[in-house]
C-alpha positions in Angstrom: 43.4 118.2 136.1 46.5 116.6 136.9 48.3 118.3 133.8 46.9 122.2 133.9 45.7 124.6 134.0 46.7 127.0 131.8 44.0 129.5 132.3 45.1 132.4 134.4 48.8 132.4 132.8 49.9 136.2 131.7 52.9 135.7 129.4 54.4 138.9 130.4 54.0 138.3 134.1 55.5 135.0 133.3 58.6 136.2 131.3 59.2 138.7 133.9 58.9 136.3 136.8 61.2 133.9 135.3 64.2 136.5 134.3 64.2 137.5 138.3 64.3 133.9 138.9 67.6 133.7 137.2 69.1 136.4 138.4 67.9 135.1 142.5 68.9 131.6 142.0 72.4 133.4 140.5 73.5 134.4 144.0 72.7 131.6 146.1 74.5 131.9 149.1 76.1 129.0 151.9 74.5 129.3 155.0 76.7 126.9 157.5 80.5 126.1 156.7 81.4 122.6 155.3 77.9 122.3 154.4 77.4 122.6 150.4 74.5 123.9 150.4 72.7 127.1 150.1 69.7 129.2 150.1 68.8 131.9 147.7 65.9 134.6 147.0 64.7 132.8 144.0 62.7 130.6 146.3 60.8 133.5 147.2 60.4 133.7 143.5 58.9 130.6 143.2 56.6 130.7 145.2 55.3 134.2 144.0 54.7 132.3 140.8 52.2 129.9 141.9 49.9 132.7 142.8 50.6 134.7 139.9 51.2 131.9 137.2 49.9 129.1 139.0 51.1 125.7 138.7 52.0 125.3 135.1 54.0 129.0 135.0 55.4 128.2 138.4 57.0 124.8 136.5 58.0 126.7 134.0 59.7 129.5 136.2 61.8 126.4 138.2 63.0 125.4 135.2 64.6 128.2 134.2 67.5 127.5 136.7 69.1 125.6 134.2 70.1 129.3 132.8 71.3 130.8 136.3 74.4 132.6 135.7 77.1 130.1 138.1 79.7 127.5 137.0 78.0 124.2 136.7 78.0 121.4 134.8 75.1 120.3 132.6 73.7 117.6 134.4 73.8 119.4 137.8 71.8 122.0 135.8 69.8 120.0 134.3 68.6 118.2 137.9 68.2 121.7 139.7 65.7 122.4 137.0 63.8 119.5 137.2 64.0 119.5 140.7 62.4 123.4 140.8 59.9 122.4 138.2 58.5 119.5 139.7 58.5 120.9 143.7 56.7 124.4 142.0 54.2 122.6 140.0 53.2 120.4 143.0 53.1 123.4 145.3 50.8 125.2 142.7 48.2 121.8 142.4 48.2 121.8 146.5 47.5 125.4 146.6 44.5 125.4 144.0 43.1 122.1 145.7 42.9 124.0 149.1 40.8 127.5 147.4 43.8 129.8 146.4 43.3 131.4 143.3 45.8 132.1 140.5 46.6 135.6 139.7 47.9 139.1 141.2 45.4 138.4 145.5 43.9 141.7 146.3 42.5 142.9 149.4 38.9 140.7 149.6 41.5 137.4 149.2 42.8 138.2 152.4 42.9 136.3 154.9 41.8 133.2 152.9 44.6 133.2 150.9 47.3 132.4 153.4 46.5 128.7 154.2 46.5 127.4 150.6 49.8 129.4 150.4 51.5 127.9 153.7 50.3 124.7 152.2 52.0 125.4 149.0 55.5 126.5 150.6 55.8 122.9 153.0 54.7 121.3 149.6 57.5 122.9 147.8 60.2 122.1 150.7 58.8 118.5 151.0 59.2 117.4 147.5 62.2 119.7 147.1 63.7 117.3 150.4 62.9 114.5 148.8 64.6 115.0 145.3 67.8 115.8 147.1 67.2 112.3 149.8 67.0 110.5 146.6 70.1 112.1 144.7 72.1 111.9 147.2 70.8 107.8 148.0 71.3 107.2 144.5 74.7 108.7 144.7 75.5 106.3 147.5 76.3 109.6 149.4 73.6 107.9 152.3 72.5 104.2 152.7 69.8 103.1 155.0 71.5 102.1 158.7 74.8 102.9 157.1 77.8 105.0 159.2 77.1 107.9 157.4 79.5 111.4 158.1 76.6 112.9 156.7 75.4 115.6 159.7 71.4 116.2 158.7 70.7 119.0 161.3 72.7 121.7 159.0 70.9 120.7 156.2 67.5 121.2 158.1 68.6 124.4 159.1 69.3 125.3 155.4 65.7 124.1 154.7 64.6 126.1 157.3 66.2 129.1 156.0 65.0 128.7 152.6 61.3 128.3 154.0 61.8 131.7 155.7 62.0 133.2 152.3 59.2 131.4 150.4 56.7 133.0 152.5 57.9 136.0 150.9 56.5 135.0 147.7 52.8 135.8 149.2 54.2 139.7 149.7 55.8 140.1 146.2 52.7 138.6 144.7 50.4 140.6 146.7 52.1 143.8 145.7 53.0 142.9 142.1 49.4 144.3 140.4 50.9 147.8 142.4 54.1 148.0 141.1 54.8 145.1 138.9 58.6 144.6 138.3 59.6 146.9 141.4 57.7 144.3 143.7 60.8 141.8 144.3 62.6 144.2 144.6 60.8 145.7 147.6 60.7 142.9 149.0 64.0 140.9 148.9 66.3 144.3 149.1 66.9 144.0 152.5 67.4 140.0 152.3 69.9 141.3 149.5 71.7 143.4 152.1 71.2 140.9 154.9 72.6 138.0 152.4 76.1 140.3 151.8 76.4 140.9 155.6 75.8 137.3 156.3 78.6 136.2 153.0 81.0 138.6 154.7 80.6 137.1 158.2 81.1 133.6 156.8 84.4 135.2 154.5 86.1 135.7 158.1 84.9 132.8 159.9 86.9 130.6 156.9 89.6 133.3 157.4 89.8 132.8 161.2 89.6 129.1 160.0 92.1 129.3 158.0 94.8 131.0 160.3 94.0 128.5 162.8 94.9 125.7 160.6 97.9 127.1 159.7 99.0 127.5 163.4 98.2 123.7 163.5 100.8 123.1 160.9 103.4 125.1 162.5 102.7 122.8 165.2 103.1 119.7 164.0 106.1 120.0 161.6 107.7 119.5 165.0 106.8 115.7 164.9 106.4 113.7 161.8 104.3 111.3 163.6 101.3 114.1 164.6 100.8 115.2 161.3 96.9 116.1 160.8 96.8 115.4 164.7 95.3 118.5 165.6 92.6 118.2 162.9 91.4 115.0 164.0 90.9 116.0 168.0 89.0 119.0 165.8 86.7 116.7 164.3 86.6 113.8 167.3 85.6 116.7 169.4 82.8 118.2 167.2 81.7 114.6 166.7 81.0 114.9 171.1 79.7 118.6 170.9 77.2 117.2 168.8 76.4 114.5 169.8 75.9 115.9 173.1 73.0 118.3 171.3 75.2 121.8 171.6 74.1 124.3 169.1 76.4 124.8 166.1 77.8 128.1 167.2 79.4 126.4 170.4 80.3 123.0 168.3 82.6 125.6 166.3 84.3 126.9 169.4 84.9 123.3 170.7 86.3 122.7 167.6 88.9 125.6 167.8 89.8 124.5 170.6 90.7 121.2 169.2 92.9 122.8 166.5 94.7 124.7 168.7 95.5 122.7 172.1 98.8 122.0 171.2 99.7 125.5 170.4 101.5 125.5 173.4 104.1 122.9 171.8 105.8 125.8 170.1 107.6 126.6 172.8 108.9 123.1 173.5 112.3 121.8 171.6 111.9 120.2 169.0 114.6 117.3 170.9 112.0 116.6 173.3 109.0 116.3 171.0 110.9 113.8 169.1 112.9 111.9 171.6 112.4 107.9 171.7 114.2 107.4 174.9 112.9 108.1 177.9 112.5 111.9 179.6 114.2 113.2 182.5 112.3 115.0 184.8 113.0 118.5 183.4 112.0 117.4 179.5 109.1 116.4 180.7 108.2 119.6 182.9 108.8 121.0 180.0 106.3 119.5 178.4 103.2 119.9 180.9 104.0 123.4 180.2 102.0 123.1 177.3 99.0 123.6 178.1 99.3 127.2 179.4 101.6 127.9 177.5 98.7 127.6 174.5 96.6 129.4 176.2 99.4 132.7 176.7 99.6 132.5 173.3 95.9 132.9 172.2 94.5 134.0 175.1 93.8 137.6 172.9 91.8 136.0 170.0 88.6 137.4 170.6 86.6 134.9 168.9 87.3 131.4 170.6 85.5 132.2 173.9 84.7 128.6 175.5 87.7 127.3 172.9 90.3 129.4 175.6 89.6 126.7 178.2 89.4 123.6 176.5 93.1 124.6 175.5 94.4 125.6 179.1 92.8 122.6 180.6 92.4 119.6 178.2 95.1 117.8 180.5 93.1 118.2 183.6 91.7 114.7 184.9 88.7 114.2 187.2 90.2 112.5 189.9 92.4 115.9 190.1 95.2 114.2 189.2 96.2 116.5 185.9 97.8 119.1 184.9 98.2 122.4 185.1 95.7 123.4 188.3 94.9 120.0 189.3 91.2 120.7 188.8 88.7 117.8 190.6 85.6 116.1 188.3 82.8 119.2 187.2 85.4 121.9 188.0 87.0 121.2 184.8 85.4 122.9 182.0 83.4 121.1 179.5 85.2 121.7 176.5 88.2 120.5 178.7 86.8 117.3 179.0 85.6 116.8 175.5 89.1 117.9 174.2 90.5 115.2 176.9 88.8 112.3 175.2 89.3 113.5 171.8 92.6 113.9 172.1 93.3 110.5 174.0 91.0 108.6 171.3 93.5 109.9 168.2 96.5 109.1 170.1 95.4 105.6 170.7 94.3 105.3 167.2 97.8 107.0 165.7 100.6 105.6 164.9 104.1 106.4 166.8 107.6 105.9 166.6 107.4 103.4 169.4 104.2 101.5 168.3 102.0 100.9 165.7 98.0 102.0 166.0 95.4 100.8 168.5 92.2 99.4 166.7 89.3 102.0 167.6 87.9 98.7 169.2 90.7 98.4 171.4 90.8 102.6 172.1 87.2 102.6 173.1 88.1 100.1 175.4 90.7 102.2 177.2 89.1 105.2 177.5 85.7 103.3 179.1 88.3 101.8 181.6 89.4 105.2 182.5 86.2 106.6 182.6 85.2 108.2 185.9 88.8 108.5 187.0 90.9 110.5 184.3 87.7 110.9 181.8 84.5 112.2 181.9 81.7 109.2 181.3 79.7 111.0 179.6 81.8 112.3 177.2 83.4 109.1 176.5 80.1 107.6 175.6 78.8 110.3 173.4 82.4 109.8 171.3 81.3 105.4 171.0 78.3 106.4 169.9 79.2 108.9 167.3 82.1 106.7 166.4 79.6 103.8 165.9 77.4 106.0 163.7 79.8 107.8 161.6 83.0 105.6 161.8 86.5 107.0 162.5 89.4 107.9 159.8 92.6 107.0 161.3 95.8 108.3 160.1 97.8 106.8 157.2 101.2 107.2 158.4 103.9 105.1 156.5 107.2 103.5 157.9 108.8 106.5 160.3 111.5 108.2 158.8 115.0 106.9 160.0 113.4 104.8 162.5 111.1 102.0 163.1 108.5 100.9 165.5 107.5 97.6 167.3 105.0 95.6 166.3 101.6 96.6 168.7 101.5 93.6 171.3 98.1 93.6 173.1 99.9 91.2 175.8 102.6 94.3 175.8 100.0 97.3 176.6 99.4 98.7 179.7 96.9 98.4 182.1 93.6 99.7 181.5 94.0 103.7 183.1 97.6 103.8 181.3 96.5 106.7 179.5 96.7 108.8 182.5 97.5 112.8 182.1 98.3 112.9 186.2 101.0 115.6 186.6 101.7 114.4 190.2 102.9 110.8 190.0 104.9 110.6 186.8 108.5 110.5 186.7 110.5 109.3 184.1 111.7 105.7 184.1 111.4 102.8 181.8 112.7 103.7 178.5 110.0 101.4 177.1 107.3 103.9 175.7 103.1 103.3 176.4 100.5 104.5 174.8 99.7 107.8 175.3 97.2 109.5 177.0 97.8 112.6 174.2 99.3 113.6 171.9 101.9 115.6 174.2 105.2 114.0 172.8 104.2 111.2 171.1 107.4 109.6 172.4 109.1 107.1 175.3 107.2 108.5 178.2 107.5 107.9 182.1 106.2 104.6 182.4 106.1 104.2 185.8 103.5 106.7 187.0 100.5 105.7 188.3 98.4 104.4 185.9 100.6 105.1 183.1 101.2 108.8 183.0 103.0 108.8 179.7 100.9 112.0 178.7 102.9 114.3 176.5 
């Protein structure tokens, strides 16, 4: 019957299944930074209860969320128990309809007992995916063939993860009759002590975060105008990695890297970072320092790995023209040449002191007519396309302090390749400032190297 059964439902095996469902659901941990979301034991739980309880109990044990001891409001509460409710009572119907039985499986329900059960744990995930879909449609959080930032592989892995522990529930049921109470507690103990290692890993990766961040700032209170600067090329470069189908481990690296290649600008005055006019040659020698002078600086942070070259050499072109080892097309490393385009994109799309922002429109364009020269192709179109997808925040910077800036002239700009990060052939000139192919300065650069090398 679509409503039902009751039959098979022990009130004590009930109660007792439902208290440990609190206390599981009560330490829900995050599995993936910036993703808010979670997995927890109790789903284990869950499960256990549509063998022991069957569908009815196992309703009844989802609902009980709504008492888990966290900080939330009412109505989240109140969807998280409907939510368990309905995805455990439609596990338990899908697991009675394919021959499992309710109650504590013994030896003679082996093996036939594990197919209704897998069938019941891709039931439960399956409606449990499609609650949230809709919430978060409903929310306006998604829309269909909108831009959305929303990044749907973490939250597969979380689903992943939580299906990992729902075919637990199989082993606490089947030893439940044994030991009753104890039974979770065999079971989940060493999640429990893999769940603290795992919290304590991702408490230092938001520490290591964190101090990254801050080194950003120190950066960039050198230059009003490149406020959040860092955090962008972060993100723009993330938005590549991924887009190019690296695993999320190594999309984090590239992303430090992106936070911290303009660490090397702490060692470059403050005058030069903000100047309007144009450079002389030894201001701007100054500047290409940069780059290795970031790397000397974090070179003995352990944990950025691949992030170490994108800093050293994200001013590296691949007609060998950069800066500082002159490297030629594949010898630069790839997080080099993500941080390139990155960088260059946010620059484009930034407001200076000399100019107001490039449209992302007309910053797409530039890098594409760079491509193959001073960028990577391939890296240029993965950016378009997550650009396309997800859209692209550009900074709100207001009037500059003390100064003012030209109104942006398309008929003014410079030649498609202007946003050139050649070492060789720029010298300072004109005192009229391009756009720049990074962030270096973001002031009056030499205008009359090839191709623009105004690269700061």
């Amino acid at each position: 019957m679509l409503i039902g059964p009751y039959s098979g439902i022990d009130l004590q095996t009930l109660v007792l299944v439902a208290i440990l469902f609190v206390v599981a659901e009560s330490i829900s941990t995050a599995v993936l930074k910036g993703v808010r979301a979670g997995i927890s034991p109790s789903s284990a739980v869950s499960l256990a209860a549509v063998v022991l309880v069957g569908p009815v109990g196992a309703a009844v044990v989802g609902f009980a969320s709504c008492l888990t001891i966290r900080r939330m409001d009412l109505v989240k509460r109140a969807f998280n128990g409907a939510q368990f409710a309905l995805a455990a009572y439609a596990a338990g119907h899908v697991y009675l309809l394919l021959g499992g039985t309710v109650g504590e499986p013994g030896r003679e329900d082996f093996p036939a007992v594990v197919l209704p059960y897998v069938a019941a744990v891709l039931t439960h995930s399956l409606v449990n995916s499609v609650l949230i879909g809709t919430l978060m449609w409903a929310l306006g959080v998604v829309r269909p063939g909108s831009r959305s930032r929303l990044h749907w592989r973490p939250l597969v892995a979380v689903e992943l993860s939580s299906m990992g522990y729902q075919m637990l529930g199989l082993a606490i049921a089947a030893v439940w009759g044994g030991v009753g109470l104890v039974a979770p507690l065999l079971v989940l103990l060493p999640l429990f002590i893999a769940r603290w290692t795992f919290a304590q890993q991702l408490d230092e990766a938001r520490a290591h975060e964190a101090t990254l961040a801050t080194l950003c700032q120190a950066v960039e209170t050198k230059d009003y105008y490149t406020r959040g600067h860092c955090m962008r090329v972060a993100e723009g470069a993330a938005m590549i990695a991924r887009e190019l189908g690296m695993p999320a481990e190594r999309v984090q690296k590239i992303r430090y890297a992106g936070m911290l290649h303009d660490i090397g600008k702490l060692g470059v005055p403050t005058k030069v970072l903000q100047k309007t006019g144009k450079l002389t040659d030894d201001e701007y020698a100054a500047i290409k320092l940069h780059p290795t002078r970031g790397y000397e600086i974090v070179r003995e942070i352990s944990f950025l790995d691949e992030a170490l070259a994108g800093i050293r050499h994200h001013h590296e072109r691949l007609d060998g023209r950069g800066y500082p080892m002159g490297l030629v097309g594949m010898e630069i490393p790839e997080s080099a040449r993500i941080i390139s385009v990155a960088d260059v994109f946010d620059c484009l799309t930034s407001t200076r002191s000399y100019r107001q922002a490039w449209s992302a429109e007309d910053a797409i364009a530039e890098l594409r007519a760079c491509a193959g020269t001073q960028f990577d192709p391939r890296m240029v179109e993965a950016l378009v396309r997550a650009v396309e997808r997800e859209g692209w925040e550009t900074p709100d910077i207001a009037e500059p302090p003390g100064g003012c800036y030209t109104e942006a002239d398309p008929t003014n700009r410079t030649r498609p390749g202007s946003v050139d990060t050649a070492a060789g052939d720029e010298a300072p000139a004109s005192s009229a400032p391009v756009p720049e192919a990074e962030e270096a300065a973001d002031t009056a650069a030499p205008a009359d190297a090839v191709t623009g090398g105004s690269e700061r």
